[in-house]
VEXTORTOR-372969 format. One record per residue: residue number from 0; residue in three letters; x, y, z of N, C-alpha, C in turn. Coordinates in steps of 0.2 Angstrom, whole numbers. Each point is the difference from the previous one (the first is absolute). Layout:
BEGIN
[NUM,"ALA",[X,Y,Z],[X,Y,Z],[X,Y,Z]] ...
# end
This chain:
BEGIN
[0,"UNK",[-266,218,-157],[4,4,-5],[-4,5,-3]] [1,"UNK",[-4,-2,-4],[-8,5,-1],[-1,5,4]] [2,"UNK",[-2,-2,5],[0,5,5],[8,5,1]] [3,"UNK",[2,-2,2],[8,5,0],[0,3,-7]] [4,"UNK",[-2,-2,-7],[2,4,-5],[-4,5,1]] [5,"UNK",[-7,-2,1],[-6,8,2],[2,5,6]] [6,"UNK",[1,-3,4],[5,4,4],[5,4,-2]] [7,"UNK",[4,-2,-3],[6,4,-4],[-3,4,-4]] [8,"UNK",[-4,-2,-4],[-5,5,-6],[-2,7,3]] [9,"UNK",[-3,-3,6],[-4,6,2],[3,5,2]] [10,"UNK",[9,-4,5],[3,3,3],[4,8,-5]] [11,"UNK",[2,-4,-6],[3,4,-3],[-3,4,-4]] [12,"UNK",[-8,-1,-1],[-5,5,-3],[-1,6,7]] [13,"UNK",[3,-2,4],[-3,5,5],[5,6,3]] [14,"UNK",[9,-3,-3],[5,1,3],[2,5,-7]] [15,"UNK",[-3,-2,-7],[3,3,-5],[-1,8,0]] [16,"UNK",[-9,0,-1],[-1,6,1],[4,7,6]] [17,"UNK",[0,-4,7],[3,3,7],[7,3,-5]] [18,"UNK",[4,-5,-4],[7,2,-1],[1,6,-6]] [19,"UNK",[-6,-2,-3],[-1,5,-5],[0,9,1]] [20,"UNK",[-5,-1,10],[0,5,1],[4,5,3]] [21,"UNK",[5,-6,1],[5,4,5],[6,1,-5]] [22,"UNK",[1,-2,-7],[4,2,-4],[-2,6,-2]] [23,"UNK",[-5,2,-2],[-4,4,-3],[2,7,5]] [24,"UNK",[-2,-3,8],[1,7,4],[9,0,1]] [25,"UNK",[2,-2,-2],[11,-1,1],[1,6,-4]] [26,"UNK",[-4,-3,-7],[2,5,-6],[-1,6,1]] [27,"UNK",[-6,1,0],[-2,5,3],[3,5,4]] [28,"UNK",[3,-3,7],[4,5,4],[6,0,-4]] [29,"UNK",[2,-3,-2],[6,0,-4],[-1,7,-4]] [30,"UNK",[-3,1,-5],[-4,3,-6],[-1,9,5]] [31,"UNK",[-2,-1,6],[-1,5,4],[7,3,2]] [32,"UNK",[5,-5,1],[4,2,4],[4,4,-6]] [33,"UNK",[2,-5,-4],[4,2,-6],[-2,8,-3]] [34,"UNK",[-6,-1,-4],[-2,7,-3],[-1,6,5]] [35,"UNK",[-4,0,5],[0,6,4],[5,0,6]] [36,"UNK",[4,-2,4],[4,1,2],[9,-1,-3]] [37,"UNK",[1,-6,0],[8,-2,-2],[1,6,-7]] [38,"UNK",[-3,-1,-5],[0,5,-7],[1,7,2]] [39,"UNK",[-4,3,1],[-1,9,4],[5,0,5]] [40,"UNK",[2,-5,5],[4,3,4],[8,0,-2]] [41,"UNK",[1,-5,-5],[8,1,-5],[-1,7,-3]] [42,"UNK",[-7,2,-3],[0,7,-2],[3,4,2]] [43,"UNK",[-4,-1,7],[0,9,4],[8,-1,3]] [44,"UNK",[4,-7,2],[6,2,2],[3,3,-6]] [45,"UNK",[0,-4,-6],[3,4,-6],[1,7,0]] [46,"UNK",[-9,3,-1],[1,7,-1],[6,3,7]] [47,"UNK",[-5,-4,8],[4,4,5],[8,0,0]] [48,"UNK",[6,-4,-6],[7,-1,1],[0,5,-6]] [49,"UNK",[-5,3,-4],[3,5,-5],[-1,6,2]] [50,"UNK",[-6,1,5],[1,7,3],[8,1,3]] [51,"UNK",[-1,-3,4],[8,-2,6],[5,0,-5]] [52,"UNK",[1,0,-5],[5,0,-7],[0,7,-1]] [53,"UNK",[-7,2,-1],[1,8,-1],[-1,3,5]] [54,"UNK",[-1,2,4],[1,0,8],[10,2,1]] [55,"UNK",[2,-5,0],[7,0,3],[2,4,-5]] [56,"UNK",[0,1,-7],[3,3,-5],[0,8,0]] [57,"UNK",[-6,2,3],[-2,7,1],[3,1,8]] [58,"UNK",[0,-2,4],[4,0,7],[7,1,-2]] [59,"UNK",[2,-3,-3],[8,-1,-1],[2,6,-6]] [60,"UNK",[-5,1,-4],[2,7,-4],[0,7,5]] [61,"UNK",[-3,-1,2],[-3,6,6],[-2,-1,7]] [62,"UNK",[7,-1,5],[0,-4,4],[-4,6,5]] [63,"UNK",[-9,-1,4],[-2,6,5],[-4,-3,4]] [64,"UNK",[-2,6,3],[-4,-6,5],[-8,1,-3]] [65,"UNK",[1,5,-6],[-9,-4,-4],[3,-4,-5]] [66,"UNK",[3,-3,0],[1,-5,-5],[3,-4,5]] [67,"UNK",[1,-1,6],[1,-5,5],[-8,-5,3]] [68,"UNK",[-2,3,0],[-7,-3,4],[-4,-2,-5]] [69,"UNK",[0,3,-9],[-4,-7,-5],[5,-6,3]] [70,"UNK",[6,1,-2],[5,-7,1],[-3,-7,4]] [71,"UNK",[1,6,9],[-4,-4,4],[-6,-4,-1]] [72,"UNK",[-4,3,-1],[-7,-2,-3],[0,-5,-6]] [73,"UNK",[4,2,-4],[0,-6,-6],[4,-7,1]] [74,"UNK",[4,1,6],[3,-7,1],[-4,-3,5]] [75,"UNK",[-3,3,6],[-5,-3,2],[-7,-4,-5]] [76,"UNK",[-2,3,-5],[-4,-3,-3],[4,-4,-2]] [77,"UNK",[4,-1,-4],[3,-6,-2],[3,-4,4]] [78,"UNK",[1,0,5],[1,-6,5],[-6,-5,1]] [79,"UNK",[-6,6,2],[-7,-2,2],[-2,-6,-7]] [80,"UNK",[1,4,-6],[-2,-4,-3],[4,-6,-3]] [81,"UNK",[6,-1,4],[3,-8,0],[-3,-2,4]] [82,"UNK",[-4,0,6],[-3,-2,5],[-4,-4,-3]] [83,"UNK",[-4,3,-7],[-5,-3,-1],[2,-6,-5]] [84,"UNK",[6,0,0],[2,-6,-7],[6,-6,4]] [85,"UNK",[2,3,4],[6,-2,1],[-2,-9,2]] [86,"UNK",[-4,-2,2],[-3,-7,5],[-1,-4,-8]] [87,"UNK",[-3,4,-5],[-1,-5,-6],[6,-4,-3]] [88,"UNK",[5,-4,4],[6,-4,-2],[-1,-5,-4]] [89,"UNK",[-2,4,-7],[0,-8,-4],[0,4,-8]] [90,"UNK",[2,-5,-4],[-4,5,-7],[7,3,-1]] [91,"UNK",[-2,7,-4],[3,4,-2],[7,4,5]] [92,"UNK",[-4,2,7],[3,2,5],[6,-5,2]] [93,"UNK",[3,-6,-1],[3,-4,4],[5,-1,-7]] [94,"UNK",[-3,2,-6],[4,-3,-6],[8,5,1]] [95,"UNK",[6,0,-3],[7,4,2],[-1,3,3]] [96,"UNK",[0,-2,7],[1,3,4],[-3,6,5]] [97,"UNK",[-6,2,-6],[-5,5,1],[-1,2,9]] [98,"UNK",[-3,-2,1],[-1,0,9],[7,1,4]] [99,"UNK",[5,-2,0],[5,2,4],[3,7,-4]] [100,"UNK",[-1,1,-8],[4,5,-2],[-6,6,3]] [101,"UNK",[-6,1,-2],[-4,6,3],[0,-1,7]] [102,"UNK",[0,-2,6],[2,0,6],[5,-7,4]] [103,"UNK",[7,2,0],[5,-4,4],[0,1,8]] [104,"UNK",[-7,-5,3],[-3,0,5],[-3,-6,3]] [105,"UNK",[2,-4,6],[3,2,3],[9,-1,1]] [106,"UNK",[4,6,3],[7,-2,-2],[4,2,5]] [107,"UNK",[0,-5,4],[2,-2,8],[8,0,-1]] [108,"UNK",[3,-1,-4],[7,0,1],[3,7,-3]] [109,"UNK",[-7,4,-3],[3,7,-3],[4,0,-5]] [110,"UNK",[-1,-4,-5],[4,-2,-6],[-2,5,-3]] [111,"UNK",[-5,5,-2],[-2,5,-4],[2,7,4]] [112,"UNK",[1,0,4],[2,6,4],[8,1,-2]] [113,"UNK",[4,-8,0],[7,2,-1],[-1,2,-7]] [114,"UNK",[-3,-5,-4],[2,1,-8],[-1,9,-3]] [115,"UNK",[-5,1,5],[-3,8,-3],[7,4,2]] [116,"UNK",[0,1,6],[5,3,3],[7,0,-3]] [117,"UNK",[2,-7,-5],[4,0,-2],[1,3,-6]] [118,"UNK",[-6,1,-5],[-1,1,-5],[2,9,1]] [119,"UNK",[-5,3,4],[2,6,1],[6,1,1]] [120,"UNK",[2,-3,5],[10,3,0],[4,0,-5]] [121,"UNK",[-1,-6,-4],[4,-1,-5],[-5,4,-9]] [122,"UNK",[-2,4,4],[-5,4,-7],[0,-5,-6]] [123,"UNK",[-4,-7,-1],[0,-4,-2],[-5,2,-6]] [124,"UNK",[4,1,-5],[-6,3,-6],[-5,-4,-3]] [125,"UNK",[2,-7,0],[-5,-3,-1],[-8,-3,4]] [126,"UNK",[1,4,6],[-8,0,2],[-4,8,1]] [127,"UNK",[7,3,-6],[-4,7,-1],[-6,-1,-9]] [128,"UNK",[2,-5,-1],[-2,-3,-6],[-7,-4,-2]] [129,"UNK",[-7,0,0],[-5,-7,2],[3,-4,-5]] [130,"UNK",[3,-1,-5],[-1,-6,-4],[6,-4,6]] [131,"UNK",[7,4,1],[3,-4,2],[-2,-1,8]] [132,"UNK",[-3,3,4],[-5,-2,6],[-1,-5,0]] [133,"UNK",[-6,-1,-6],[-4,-6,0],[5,-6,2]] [134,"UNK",[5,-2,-4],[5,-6,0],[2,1,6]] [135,"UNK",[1,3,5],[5,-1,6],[-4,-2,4]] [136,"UNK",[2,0,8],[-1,-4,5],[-7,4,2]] [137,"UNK",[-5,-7,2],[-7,2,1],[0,7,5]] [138,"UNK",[6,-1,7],[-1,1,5],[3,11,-4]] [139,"UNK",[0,0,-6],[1,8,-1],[-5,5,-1]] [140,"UNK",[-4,-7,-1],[-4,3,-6],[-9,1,3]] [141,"UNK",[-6,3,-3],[-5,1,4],[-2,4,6]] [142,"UNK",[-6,-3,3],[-1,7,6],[6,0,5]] [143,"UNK",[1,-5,2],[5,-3,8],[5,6,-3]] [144,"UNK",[3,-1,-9],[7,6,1],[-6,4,-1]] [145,"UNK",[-4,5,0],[-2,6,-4],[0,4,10]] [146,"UNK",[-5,-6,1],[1,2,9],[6,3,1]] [147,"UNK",[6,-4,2],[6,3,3],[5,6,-4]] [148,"UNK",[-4,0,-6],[3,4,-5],[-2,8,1]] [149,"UNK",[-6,-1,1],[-5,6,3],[-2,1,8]] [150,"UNK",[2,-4,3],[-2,-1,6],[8,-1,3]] [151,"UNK",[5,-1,-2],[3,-2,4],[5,5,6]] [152,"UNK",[3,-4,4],[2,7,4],[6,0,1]] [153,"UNK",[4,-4,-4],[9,3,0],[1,3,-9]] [154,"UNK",[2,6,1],[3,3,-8],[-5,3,2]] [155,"UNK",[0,2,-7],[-6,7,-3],[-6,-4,-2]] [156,"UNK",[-5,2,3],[-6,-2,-7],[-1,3,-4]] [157,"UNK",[-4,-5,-3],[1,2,-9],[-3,7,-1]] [158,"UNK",[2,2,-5],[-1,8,1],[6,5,1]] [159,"UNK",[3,0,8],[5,2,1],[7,5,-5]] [160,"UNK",[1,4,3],[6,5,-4],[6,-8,0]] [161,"UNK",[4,2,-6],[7,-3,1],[-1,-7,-7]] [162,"UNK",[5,-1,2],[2,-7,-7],[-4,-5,7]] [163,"UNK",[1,-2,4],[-4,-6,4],[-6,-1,0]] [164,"UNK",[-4,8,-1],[-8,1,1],[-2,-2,-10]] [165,"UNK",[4,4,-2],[-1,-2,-8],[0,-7,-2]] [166,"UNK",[5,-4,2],[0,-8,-2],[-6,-5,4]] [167,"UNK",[-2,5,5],[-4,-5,4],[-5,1,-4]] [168,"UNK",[-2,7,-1],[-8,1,-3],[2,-4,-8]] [169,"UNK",[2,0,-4],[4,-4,-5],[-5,-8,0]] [170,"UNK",[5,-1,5],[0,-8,3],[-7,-2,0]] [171,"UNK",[-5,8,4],[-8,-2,2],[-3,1,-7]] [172,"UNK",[0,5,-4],[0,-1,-5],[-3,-6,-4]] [173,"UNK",[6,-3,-1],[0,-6,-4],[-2,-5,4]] [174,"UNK",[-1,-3,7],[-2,-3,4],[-10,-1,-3]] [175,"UNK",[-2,6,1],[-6,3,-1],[-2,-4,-8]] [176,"UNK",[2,3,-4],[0,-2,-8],[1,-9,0]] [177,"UNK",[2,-2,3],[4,-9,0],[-9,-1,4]] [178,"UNK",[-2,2,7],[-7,-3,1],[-5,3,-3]] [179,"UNK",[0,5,-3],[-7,0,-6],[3,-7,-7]] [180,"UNK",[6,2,-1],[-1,-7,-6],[-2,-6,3]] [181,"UNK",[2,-3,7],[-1,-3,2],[-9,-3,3]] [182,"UNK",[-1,7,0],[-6,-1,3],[-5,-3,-8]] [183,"UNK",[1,6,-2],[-3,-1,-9],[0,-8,-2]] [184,"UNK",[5,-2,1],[1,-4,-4],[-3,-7,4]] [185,"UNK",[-2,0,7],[-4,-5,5],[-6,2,-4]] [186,"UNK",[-3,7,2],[-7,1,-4],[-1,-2,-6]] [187,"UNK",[4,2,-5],[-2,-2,-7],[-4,-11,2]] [188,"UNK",[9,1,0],[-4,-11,1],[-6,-1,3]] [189,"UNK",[-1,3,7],[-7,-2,2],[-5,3,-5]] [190,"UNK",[-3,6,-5],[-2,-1,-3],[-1,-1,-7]] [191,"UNK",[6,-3,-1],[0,-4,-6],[-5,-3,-2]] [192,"UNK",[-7,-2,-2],[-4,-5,-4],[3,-5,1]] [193,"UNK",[7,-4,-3],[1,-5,-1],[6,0,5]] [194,"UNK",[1,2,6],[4,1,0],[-1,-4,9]] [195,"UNK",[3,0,3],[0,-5,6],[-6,-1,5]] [196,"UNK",[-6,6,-1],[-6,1,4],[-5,-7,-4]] [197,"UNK",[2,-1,-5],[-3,-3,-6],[0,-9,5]] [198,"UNK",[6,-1,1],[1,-6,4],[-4,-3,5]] [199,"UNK",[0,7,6],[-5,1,4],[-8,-1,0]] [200,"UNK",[-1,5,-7],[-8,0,0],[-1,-4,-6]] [201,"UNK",[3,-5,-3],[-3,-5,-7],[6,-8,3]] [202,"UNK",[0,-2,8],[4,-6,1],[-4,-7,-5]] [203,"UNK",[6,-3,0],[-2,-5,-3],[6,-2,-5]] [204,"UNK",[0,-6,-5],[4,-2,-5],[9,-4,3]] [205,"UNK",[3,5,-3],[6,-3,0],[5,2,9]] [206,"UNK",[-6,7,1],[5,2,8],[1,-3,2]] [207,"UNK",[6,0,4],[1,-6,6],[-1,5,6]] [208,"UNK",[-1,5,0],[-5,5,8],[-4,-1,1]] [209,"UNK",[-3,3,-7],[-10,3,2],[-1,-6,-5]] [210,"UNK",[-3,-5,3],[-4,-5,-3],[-7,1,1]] [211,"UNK",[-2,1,4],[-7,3,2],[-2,7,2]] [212,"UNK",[-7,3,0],[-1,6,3],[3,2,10]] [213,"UNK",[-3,-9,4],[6,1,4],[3,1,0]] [214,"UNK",[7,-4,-3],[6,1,-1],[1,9,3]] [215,"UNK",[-3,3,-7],[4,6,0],[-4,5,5]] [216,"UNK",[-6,-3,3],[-2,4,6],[5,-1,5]] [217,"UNK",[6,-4,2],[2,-2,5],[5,3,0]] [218,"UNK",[3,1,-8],[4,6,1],[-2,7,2]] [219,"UNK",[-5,2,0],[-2,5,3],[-1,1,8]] [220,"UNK",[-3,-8,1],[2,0,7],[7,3,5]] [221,"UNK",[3,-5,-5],[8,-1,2],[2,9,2]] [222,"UNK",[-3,3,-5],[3,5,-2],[-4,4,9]] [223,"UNK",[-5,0,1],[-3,5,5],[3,-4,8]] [224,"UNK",[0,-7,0],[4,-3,1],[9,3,6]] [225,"UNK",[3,1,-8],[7,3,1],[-2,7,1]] [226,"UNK",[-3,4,-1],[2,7,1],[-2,0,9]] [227,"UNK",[-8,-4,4],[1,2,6],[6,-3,1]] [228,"UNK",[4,-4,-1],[7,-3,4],[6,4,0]] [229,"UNK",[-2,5,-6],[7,2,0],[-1,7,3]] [230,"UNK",[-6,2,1],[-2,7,4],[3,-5,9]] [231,"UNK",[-4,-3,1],[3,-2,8],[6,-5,1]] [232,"UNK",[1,-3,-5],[7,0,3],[6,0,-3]] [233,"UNK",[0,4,-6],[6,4,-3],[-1,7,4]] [234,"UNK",[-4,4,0],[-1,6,0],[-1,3,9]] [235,"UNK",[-3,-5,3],[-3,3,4],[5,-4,8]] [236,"UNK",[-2,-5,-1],[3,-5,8],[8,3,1]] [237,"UNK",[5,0,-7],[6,2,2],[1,7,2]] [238,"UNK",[-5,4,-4],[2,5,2],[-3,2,8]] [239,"UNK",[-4,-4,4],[0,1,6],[2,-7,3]] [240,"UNK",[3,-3,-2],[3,-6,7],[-4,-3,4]] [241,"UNK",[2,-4,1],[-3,-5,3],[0,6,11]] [242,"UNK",[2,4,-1],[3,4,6],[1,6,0]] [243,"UNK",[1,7,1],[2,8,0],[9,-4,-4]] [244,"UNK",[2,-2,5],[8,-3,-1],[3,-1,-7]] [245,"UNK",[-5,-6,-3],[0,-4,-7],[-3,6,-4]] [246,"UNK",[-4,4,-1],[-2,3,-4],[5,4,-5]] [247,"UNK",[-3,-1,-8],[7,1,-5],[-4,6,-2]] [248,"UNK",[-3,7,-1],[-3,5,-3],[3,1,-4]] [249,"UNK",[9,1,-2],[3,4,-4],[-1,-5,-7]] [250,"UNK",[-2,-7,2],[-1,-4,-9],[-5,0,1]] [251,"UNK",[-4,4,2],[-9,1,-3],[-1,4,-8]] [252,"UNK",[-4,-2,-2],[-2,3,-7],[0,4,-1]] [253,"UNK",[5,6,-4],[-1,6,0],[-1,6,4]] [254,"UNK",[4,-5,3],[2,5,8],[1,6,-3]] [255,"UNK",[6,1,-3],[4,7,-1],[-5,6,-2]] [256,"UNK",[-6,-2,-5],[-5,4,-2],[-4,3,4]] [257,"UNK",[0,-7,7],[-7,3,4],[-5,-3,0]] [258,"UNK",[-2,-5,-6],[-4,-3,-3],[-2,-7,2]] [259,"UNK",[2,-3,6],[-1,-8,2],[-6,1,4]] [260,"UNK",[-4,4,2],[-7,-3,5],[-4,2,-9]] [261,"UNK",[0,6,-4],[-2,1,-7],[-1,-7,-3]] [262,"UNK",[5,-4,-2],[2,-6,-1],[-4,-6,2]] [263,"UNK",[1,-2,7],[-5,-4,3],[-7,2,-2]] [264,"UNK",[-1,6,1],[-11,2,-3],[-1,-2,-8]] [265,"UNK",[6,3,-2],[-1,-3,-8],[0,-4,-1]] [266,"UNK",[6,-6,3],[-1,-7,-1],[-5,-5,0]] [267,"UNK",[-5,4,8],[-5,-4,1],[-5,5,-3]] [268,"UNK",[-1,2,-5],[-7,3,-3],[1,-1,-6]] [269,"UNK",[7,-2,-4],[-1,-4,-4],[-3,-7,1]] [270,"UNK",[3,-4,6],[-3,-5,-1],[-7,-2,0]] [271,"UNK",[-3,4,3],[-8,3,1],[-3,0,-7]] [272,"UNK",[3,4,-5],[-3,1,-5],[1,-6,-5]] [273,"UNK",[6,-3,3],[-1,-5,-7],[-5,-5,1]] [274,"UNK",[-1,-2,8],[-3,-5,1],[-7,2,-1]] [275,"UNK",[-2,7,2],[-7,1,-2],[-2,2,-8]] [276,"UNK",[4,2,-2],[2,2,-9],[-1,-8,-3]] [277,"UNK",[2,-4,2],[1,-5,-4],[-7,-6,2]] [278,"UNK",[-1,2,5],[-7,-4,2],[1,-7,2]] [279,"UNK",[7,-1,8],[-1,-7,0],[-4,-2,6]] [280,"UNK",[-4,4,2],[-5,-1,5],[-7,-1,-2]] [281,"UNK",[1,1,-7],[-7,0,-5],[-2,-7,-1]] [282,"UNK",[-8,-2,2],[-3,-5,-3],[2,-8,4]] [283,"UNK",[3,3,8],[1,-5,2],[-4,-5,4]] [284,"UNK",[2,-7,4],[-7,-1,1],[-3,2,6]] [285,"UNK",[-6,-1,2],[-3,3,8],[6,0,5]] [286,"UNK",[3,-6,2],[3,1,5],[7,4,1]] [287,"UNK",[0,2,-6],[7,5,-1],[-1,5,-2]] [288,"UNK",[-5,2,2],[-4,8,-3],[2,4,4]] [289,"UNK",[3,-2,7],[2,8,4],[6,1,-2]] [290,"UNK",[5,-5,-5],[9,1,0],[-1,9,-4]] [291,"UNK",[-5,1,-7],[2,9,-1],[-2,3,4]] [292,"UNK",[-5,1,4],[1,5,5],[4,1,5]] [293,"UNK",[3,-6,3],[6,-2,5],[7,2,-1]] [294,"UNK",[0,-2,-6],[8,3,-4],[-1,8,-2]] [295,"UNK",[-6,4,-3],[1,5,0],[-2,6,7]] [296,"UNK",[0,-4,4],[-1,4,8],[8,-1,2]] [297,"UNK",[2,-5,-1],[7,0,4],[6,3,-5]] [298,"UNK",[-2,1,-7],[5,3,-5],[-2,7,3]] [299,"UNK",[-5,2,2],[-2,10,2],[4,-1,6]] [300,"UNK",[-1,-4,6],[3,0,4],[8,-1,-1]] [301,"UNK",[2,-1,-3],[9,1,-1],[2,5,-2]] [302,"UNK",[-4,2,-7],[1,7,-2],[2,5,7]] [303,"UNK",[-6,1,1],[-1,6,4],[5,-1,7]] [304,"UNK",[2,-6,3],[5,-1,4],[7,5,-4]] [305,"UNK",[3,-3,-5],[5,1,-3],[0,9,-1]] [306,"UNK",[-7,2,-3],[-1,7,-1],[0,5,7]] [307,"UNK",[1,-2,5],[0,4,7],[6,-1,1]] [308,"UNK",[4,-1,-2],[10,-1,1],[0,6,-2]] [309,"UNK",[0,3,1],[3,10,-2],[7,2,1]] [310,"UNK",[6,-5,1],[7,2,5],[3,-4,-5]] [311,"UNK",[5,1,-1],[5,-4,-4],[0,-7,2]] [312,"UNK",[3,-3,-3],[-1,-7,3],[6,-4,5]] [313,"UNK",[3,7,-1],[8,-2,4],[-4,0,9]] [314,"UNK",[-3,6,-1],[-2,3,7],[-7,-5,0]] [315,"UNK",[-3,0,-4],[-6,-6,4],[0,-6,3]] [316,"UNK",[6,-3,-3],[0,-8,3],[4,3,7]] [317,"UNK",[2,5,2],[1,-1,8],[-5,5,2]] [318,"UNK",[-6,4,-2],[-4,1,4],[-8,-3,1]] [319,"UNK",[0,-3,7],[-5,-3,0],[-8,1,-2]] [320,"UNK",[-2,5,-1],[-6,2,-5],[1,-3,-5]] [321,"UNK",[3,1,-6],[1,-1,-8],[4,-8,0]] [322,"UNK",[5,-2,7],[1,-7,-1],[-9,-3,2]] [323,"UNK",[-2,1,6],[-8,-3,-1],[-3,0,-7]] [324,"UNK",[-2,5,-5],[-1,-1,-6],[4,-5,-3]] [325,"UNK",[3,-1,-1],[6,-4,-5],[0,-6,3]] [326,"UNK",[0,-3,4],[-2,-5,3],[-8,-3,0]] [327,"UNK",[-5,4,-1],[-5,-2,-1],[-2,-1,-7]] [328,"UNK",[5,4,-4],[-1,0,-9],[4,-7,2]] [329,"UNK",[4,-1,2],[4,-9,-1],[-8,-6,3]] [330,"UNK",[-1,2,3],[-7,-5,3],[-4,0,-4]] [331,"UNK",[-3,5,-6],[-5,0,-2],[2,-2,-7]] [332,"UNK",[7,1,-3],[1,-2,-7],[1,-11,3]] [333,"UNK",[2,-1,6],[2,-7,1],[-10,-1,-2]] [334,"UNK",[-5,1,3],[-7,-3,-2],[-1,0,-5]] [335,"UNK",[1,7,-6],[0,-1,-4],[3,-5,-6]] [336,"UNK",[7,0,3],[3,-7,-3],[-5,-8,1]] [337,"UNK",[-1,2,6],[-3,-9,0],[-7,0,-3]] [338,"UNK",[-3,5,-1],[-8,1,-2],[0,-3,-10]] [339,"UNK",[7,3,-1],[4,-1,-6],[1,-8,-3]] [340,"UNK",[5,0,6],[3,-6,-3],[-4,-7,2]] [341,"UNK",[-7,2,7],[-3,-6,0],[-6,0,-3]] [342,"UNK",[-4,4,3],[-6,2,-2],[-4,1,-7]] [343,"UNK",[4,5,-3],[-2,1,-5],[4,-4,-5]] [344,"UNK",[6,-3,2],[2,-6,-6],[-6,-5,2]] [345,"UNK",[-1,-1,4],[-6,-7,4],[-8,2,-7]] [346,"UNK",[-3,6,2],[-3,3,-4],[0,-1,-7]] [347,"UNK",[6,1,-6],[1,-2,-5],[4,-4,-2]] [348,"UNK",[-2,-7,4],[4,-5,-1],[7,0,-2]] [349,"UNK",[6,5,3],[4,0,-2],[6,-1,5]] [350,"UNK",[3,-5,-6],[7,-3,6],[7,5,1]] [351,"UNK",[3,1,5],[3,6,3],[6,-3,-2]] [352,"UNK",[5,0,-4],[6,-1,-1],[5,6,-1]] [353,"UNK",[6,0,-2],[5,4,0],[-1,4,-1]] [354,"UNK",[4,6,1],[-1,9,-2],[8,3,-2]] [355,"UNK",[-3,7,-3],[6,1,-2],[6,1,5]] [356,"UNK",[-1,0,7],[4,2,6],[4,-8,0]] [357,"UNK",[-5,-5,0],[4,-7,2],[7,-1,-1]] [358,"UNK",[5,1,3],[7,-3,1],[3,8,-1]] [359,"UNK",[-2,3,3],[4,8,1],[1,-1,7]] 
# end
């Protein structure tokens, strides 16, 4: 018995310190992830949904084609820079509704396609309104409608002579205004001081989430986690099909824009960034010391797959060059998945449990 209690003694003089260090490095990535990536990147969407707010205002006062190409430009930033936030499903982002109101995506039954179309025909004043925006159906409100509002291809686009063209631009308008309050108001709480990042980077006490710096590194996990999942197989499998036959490109991201291979590089050079922004390849042990160069060679190699799509996406899934891209961006985000959810959870002792996709 003697014996086994020195053994234990030793055991756990040996195992305390190990534990100490590996909390110490959670926080820390955590502490990485939160300040210099999650925080700045609510920023920069912020700013980018008030440009777009002033952007559509000046287009729609003085509808031309030099005041048509800022437009384009400034929705494309502001798509891009939901790329870089959209994957973080927890927090502030998920609170009313947040996430579905800024993009109602994906929507395979076309429920926002009727409601918008409906809304136009019946010059519905109240989603010429943000405040009463806000309160209606997710599927009116944010980029998905600013898209088809701006981009779409039955009626006038916005801008247009006539009562049709006026209520649309109206409509985009306040659409615009609804996702800057919208956006602000995600930014603000992630930088609130006291305010839900706090949970993250001070776990402990009475939460029942983040009890540990684990804990809430796992959410981060989760979080890099869900975005490759939702890149390849929300965004990317459907849209080309298991076949040429199967392939659905008209529900791809942003189609009407133009913007869905845009979208894809974004998506995956956000993920790149937080993971190397946030340091979870940092300070790990010898035997998993190749997982950050590994994951940042195959995140370059997705990028740059995605960014040689130069054709619309309607016409690339049935042309065999740009489908061979797109099919090897799906092979390369599936390694990256497993590099993710084995490897590097293996690396930071972290257990792979549910995501925000689980039972969609």
């Amino acid at each position: 018995m003697r014996r086994l209690l020195i053994c234990l003694t030793v055991l756990v003089a040996c195992i305390g310190p190990a534990m100490a260090d590996d909390q110490a490095r959670d926080a820390a990535i955590v502490a990485h992830g939160v300040s210099d990536y999650v925080r700045p990147a609510f920023i920069r969407f912020a700013e980018d949904a008030r440009a777009l707010e002033d952007t559509v205002a000046r287009f729609c006062k003085a509808p031309a084609p030099d005041t048509r190409q800022p437009l384009d430009t400034a929705f494309r930033t502001a798509v891009e820079g939901w790329s870089g936030i959209q994957f973080l499903r927890f927090g502030p982002l998920i609170d009313q509704h947040r996430l579905e109101r800024i993009a109602f995506w994906p929507d395979p039954k076309g429920v926002g396609l009727r409601q918008i179309r409906r809304a136009l025909a019946d010059r519905d004043p109240t989603v010429a309104d943000p405040a009463q925006l806000a309160g209606k159906s997710v599927a009116l409100q944010g980029l998905t409608a600013l898209e088809y509002l701006l981009y779409g291809g039955d009626g006038d686009p916005a801008g247009d002579s006539g009562d049709a063209g006026a209520f649309r631009c109206a409509y985009s308008v306040a659409a615009a205004r609804a996702l800057t309050d919208l956006a602000n108001a995600v930014s603000q709480e992630w930088s609130d001081p006291q305010g839900f990042a706090t949970r993250l980077l001070a776990p402990g006490g009475d939460d029942p989430l983040y009890r540990t710096p684990s804990e809430a590194l796992s959410e981060l996990h989760r979080a890099l986690g869900t975005g490759l999942q939702v890149v390849q197989d929300q965004k990317l499998k459907p849209t080309l099909g298991d076949e040429l036959k199967s392939a659905r490109p008209l529900g791809a991201p942003f189609r009407r824009s133009g913007l869905t291979p845009a979208v894809l590089a974004a998506d995956i050079k956000a993920l790149k960034a937080f993971t190397v922004t946030s340091g979870f390849a940092r300070s790990l042990p010898d035997e998993f010391g190749w997982i950050g160069g590994s994951m940042a060679f195959e995140f370059d190699n997705a990028a740059a797959a995605a960014e040689t799509v130069t054709i619309p996406i309607e016409e690339a899934v049935y042309d065999q060059a740009a489908r061979g891209k797109l099919d090897y961006l799906s092979v390369v985000l599936g390694h990256l998945r497993d590099m993710t959810q084995q490897d590097l959870a293996a690396a930071l002792n972290l257990k792979v449990g549910f995501n925000a996709l689980d039972g969609d």
